[in-house]
C-alpha positions as CSV (number, residue, x, y, z in Angstrom):
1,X,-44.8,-57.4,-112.3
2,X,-45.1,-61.2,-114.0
3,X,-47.5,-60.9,-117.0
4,X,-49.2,-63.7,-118.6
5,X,-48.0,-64.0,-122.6
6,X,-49.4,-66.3,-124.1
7,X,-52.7,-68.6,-123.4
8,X,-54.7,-71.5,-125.6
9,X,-57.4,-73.5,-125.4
10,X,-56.2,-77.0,-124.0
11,X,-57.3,-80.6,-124.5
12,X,-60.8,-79.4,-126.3
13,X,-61.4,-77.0,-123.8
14,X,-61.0,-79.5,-120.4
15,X,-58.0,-77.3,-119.9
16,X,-55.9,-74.3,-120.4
17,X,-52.1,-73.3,-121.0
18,X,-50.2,-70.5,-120.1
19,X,-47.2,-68.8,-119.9
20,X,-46.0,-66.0,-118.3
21,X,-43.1,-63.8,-119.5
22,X,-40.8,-65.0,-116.4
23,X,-40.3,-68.0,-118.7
24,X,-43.1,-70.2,-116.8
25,X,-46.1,-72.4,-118.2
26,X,-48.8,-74.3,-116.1
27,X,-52.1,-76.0,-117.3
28,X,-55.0,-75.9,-115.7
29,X,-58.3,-77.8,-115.4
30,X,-61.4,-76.0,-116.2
31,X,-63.4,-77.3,-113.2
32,X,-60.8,-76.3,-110.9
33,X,-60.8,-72.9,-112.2
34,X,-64.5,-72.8,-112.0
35,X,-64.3,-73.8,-108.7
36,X,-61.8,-71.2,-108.0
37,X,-62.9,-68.5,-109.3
38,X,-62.9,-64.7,-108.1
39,X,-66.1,-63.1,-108.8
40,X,-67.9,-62.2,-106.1
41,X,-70.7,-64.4,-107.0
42,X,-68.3,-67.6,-106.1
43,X,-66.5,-65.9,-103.0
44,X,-67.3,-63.1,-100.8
45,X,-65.7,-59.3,-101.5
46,X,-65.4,-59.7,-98.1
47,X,-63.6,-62.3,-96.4
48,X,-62.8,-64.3,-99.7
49,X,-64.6,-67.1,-98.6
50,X,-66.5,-69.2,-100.8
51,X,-70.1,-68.8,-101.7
52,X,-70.8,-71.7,-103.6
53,X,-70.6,-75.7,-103.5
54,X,-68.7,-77.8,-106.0
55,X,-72.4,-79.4,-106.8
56,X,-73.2,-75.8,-108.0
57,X,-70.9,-75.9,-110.8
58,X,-71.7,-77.8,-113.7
59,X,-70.4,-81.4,-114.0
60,X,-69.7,-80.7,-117.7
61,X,-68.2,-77.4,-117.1
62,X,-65.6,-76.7,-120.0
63,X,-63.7,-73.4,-120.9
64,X,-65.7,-72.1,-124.2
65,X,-63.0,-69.5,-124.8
66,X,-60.0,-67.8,-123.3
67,X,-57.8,-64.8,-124.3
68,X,-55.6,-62.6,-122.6
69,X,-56.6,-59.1,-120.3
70,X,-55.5,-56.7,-118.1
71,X,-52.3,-58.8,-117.9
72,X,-54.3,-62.0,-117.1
73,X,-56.4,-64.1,-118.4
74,X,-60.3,-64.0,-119.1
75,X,-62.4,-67.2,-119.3
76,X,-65.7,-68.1,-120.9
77,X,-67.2,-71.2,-119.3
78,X,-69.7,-73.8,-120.9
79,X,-72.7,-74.3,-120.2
80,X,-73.2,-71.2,-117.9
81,X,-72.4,-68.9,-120.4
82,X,-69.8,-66.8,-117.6
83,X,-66.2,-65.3,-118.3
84,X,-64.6,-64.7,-114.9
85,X,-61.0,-62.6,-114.8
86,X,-57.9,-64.4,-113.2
87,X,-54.7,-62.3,-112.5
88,X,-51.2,-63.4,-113.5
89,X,-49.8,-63.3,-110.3
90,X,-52.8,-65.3,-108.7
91,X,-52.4,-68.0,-111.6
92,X,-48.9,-68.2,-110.8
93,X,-49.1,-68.5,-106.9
94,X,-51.5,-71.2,-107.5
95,X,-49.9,-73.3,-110.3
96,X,-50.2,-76.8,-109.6
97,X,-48.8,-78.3,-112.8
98,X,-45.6,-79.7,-111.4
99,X,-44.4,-83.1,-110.9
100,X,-45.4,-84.7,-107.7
101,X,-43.1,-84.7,-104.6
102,X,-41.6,-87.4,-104.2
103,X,-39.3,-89.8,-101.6
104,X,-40.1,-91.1,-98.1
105,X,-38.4,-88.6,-95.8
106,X,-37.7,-84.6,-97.2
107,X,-38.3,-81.3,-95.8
108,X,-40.6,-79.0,-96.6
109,X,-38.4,-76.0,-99.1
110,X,-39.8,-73.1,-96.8
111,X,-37.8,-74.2,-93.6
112,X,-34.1,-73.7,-93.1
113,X,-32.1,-76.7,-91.2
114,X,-29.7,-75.7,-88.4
115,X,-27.3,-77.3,-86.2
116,X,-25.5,-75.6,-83.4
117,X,-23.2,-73.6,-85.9
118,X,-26.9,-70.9,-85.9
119,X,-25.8,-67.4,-84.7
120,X,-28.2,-66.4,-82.6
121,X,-27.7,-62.8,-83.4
122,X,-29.4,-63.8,-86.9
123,X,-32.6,-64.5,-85.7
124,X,-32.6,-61.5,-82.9
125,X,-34.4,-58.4,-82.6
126,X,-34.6,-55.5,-80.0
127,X,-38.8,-55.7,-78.3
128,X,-39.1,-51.9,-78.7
129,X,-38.4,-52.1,-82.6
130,X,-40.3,-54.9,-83.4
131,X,-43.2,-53.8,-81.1
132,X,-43.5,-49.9,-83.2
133,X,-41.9,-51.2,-86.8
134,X,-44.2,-53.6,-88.7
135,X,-41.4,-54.4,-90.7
136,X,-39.0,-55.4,-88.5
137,X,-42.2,-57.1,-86.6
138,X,-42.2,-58.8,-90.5
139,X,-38.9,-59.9,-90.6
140,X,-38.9,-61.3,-87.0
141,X,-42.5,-63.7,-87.2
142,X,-40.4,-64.6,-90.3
143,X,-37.7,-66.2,-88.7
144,X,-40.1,-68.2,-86.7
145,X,-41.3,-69.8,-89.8
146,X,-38.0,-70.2,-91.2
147,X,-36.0,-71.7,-88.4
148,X,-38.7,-72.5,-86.1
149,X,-36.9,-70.1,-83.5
150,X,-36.1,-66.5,-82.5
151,X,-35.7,-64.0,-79.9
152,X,-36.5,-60.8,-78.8
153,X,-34.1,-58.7,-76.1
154,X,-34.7,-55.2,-74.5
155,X,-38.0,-56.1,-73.4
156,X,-39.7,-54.8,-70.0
157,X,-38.9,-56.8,-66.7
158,X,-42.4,-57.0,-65.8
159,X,-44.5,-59.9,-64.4
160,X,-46.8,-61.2,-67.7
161,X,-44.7,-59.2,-70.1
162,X,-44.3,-62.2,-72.0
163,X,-48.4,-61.7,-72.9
164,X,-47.3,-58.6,-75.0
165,X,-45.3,-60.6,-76.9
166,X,-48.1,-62.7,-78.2
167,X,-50.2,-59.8,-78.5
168,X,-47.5,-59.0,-81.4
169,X,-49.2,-62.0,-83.5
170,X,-52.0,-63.7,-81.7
171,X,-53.3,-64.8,-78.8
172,X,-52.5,-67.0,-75.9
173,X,-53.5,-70.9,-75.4
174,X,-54.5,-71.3,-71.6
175,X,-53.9,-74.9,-70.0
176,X,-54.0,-75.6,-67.0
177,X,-50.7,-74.2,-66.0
178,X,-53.1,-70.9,-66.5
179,X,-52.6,-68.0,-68.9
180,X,-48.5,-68.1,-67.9
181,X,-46.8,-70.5,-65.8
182,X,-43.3,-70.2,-63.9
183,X,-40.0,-71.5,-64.8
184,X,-38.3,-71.5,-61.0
185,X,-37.4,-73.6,-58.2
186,X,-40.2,-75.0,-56.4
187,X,-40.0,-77.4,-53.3
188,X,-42.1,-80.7,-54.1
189,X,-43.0,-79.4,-57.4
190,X,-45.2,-81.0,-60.5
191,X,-42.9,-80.6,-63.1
192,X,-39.4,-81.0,-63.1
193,X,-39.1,-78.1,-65.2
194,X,-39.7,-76.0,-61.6
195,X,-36.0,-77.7,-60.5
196,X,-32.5,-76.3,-60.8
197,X,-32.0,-79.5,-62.9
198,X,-30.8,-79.5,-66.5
199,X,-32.9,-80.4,-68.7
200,X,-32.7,-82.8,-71.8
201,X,-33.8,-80.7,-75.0
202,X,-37.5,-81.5,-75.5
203,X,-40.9,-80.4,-77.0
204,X,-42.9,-79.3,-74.5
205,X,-46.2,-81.2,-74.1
206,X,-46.5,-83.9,-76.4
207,X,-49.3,-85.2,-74.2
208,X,-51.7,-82.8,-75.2
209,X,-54.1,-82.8,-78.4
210,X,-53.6,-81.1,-80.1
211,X,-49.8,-80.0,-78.9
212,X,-49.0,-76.3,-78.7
213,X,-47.4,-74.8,-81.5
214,X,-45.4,-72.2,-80.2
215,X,-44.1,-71.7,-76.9
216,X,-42.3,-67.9,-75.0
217,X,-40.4,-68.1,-72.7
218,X,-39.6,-64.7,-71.0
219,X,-37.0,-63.8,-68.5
220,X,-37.3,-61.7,-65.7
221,X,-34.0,-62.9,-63.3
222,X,-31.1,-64.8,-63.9
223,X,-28.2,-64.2,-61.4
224,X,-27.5,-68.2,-60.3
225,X,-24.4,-69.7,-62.1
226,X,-25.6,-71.8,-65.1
227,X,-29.1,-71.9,-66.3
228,X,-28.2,-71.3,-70.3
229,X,-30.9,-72.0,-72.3
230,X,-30.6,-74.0,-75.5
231,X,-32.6,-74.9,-78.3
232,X,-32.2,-77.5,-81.4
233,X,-33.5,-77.8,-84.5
234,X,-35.7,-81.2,-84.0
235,X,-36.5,-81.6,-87.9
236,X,-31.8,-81.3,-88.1
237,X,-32.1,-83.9,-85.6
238,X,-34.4,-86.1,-87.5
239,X,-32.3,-85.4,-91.3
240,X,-29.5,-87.1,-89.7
241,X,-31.4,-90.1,-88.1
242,X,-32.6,-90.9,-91.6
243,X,-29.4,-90.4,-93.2
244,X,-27.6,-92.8,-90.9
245,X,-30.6,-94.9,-90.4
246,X,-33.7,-94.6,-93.0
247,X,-35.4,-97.7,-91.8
248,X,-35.0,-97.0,-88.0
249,X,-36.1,-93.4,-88.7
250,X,-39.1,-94.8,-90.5
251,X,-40.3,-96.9,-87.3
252,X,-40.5,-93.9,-85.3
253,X,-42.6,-92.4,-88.3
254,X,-45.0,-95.2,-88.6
255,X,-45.8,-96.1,-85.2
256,X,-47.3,-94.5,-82.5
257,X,-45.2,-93.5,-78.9
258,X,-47.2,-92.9,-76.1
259,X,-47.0,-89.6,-73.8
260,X,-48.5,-89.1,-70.4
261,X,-48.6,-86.4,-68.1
262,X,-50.8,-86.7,-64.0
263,X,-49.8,-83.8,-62.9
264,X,-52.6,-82.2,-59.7
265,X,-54.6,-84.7,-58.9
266,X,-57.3,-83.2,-61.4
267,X,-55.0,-83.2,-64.1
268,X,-54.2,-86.5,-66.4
269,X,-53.4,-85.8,-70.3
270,X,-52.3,-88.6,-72.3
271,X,-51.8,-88.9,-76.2
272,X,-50.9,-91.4,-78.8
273,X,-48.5,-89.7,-81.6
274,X,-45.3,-90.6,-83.7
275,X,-42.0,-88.8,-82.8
276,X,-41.7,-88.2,-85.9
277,X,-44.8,-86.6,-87.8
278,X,-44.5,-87.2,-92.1
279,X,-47.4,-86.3,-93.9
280,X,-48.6,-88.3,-97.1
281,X,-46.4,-87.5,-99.2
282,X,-43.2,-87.8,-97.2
283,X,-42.4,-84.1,-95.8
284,X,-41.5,-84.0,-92.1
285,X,-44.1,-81.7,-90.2
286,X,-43.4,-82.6,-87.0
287,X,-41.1,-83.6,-84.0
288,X,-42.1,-85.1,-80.3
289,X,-39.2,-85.5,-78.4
290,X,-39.9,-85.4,-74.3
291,X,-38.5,-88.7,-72.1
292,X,-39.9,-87.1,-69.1
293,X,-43.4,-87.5,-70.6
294,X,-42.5,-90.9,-72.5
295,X,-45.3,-93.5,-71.1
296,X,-44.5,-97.2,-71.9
297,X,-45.0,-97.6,-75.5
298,X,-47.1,-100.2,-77.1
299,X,-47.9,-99.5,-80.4
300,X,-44.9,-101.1,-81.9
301,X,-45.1,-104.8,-82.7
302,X,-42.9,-107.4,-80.8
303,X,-40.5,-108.0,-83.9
304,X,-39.5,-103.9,-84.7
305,X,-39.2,-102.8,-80.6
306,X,-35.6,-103.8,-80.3
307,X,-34.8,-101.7,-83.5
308,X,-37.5,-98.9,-82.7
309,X,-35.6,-98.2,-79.3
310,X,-32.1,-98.4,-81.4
311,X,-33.2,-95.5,-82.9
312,X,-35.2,-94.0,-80.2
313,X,-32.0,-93.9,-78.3
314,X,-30.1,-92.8,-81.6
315,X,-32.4,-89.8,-82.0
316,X,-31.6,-89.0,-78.4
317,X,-28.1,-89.4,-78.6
318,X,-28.2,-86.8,-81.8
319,X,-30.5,-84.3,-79.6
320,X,-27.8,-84.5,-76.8
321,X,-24.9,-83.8,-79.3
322,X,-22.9,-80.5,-78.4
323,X,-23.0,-79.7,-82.1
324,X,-26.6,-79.3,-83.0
325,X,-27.3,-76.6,-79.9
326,X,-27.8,-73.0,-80.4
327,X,-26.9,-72.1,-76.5
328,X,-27.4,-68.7,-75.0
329,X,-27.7,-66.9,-71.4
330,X,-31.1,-65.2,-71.1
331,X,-31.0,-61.8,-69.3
332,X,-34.1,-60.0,-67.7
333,X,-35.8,-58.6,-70.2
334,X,-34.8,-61.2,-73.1
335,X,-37.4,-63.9,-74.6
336,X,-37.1,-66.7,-77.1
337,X,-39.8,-68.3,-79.4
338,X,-39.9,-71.8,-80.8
339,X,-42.1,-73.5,-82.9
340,X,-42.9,-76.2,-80.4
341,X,-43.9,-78.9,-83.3
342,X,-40.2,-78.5,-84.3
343,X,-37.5,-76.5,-81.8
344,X,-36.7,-78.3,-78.8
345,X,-35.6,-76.4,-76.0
346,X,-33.7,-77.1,-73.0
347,X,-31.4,-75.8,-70.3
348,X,-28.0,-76.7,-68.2
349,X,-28.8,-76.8,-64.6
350,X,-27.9,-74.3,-62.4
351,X,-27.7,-73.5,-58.4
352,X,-30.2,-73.0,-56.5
353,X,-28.3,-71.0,-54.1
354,X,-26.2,-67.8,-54.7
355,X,-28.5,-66.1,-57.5
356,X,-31.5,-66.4,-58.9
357,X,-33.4,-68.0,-62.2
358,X,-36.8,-66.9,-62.7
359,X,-38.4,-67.1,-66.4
360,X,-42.6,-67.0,-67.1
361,X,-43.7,-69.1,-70.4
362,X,-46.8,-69.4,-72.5
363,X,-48.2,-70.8,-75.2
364,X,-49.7,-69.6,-78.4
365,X,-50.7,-70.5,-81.7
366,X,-48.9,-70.9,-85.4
367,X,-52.0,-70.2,-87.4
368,X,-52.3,-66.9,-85.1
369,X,-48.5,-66.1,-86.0
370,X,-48.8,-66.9,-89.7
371,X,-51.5,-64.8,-90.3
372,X,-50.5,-61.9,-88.9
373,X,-47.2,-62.4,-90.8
374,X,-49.4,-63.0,-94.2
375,X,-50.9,-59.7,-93.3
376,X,-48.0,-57.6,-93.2
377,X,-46.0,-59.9,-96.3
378,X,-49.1,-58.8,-98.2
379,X,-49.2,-55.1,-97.4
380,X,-45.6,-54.7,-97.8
381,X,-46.0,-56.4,-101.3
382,X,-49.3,-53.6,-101.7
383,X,-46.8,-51.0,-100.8
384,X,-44.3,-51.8,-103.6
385,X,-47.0,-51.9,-106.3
């Protein structure tokens, strides 16, 4: 277990320093570790949560004295006259004593990139293990915030089995599609989706705020010739955009597309949101990709629309590339998860005579998936100690 070695006093007590015997150091500020602190006078023993208000803590607040315990550190602060506990490993989870990210367009260091070279077999568990095993349930949610995409096989052919699957991690994000919807042939239907048509790879939708994070999509028949599903790694897609063209990448970054959906006649979402989500500092946290859904777009100024749609139709043509798909044959019983701010997901058409193609799909919630996975990452680490 990392130990803290060695701590002093920093910048006459604004600050400390510390290393830890894995060969790290960090300084930190004494008002943020004021503000931060443990005790259960500054967060609640039971749900962590914090009990007080920055304007509680003293606008002077300095660190009077510091010196090493129980493999941390313990700190006296000025002018309260306190000395709170901080563990080493908590120090070191929270270090923020780096240099700044930096550059326009990068990817967060937690998610793997993945073109169509992916086995499948790597992010693929059987329903029955993952459903009794916590670890293996672990491993799976895992995936899903690794690649943004994985699947589950063996599971029961059932009308709404696809709701135990979200009961693994969360909890299911009605629309009005309902709690499920269907993925089959319709006549006159309100989504194209309900065709025997292939399907571009696309998020699903972008028309909504906020969008869905996740999407399941379960299958319960599959006999008709064709119908393989796909799914590609949107945030890939966008890597090489930038890499063969940064400034018509940037242009679908910094303006606004427009996506529209009037579906019943009761129905009419619409939102305004890049196709390519960066936050402040430059990571990419987010891909919209749907032309079905695409409503005449408006937000970019006369001069930058020609080179805009150049890589608008760029990005496409990347998307549609035989190289960048992951493409499988679902089988009754079998579901895949994507990360719906992320994966797009398609299929190749199929016949609507001479078999069957029948799959139910649902939407859920990332912060419902990550928790539960923080949960069992956090008991497996409690298991070790």
């Amino acid at each position: 277990m990392t130990g803290v070695i060695g701590v002093e006093r920093y910048e006459d007590g604004n600050a400390v320093k510390i290393a830890w015997d894995n060969g790290r150091t960090a300084r930190f500020h004494a008002i943020w570790l004021r503000d931060n602190a443990l005790d259960d006078q500054t967060r609640s023993p039971a749900n962590g949560q914090r009990l007080i208000t920055l304007q509680d803590v003293p606008q002077d607040t300095r660190i009077a004295d510091v010196r090493l315990a129980g493999g941390g550190i313990d700190v006296s602060f000025h002018p309260e006259g306190r000395t709170m506990h901080f563990p080493a490993g908590w120090l070191l989870d929270n270090a923020y004593d780096r240099l700044p990210a930096t550059g326009s367009f990068r990817i967060s260091p937690d998610k793997d990139v993945w073109d169509g070279s992916l086995d499948a077999a790597e992010v693929t568990d059987d329903f029955g293990e993952v459903s009794r095993q916590p670890q293996r349930l672990r491993k799976w949610l895992a995936h899903v915030r690794r690649f943004g995409f994985a699947r589950l096989c063996g599971g029961p052919v059932e009308n709404g089995a696809l709701l135990d699957v979200v009961k693994l991690f969360g909890f299911v994000r009605e629309t009005n599609y309902g709690k499920w919807f269907e993925v089959r042939t319709e006549i006159n239907p309100s989504n194209l989706a309900y065709t025997g048509l292939g399907l571009q790879a696309h998020t699903d939708n972008p028309y909504r705020d906020p969008t869905p994070t996740l999407q399941i999509l379960y299958c319960l028949e599959n006999s008709a010739e064709g119908g393989d599903s796909l799914v590609i790694d949107g945030f890939c897609a966008a890597q090489r955009l930038y890499q063969e063209d940064p400034g018509g990448c940037m242009l679908l970054a910094n303006y606004c597309a427009r996506f529209e959906y009037r579906g019943t006649g009761d129905v009419h979402l619409f939102s305004r949101q890049p196709m390519l989500e960066l936050s402040l500092n430059g990571e990419l946290t987010a891909v919209r990709f749907n032309n079905r859904s695409t409503a005449p777009i408006t937000d970019v100024p006369y001069d930058d629309m020609p080179a805009y749609y150049a890589a608008y139709r760029r990005l496409g043509e990347i998307i549609d590339d035989p190289a960048m798909a992951v493409k499988f044959k679902a089988e009754p019983g079998d579901c895949f998860i994507v990360d719906n701010t992320r994966v797009l997901h398609g299929r190749t058409g199929y016949a609507s005579t001479g078999g069957s193609r029948w799959l139910q799909g649902c939407y859920a919630d990332m912060d419902g998936l990550l928790s539960t996975l923080s949960v069992l990452e956090q008991q497996t680490i409690d298991d070790a100690a």
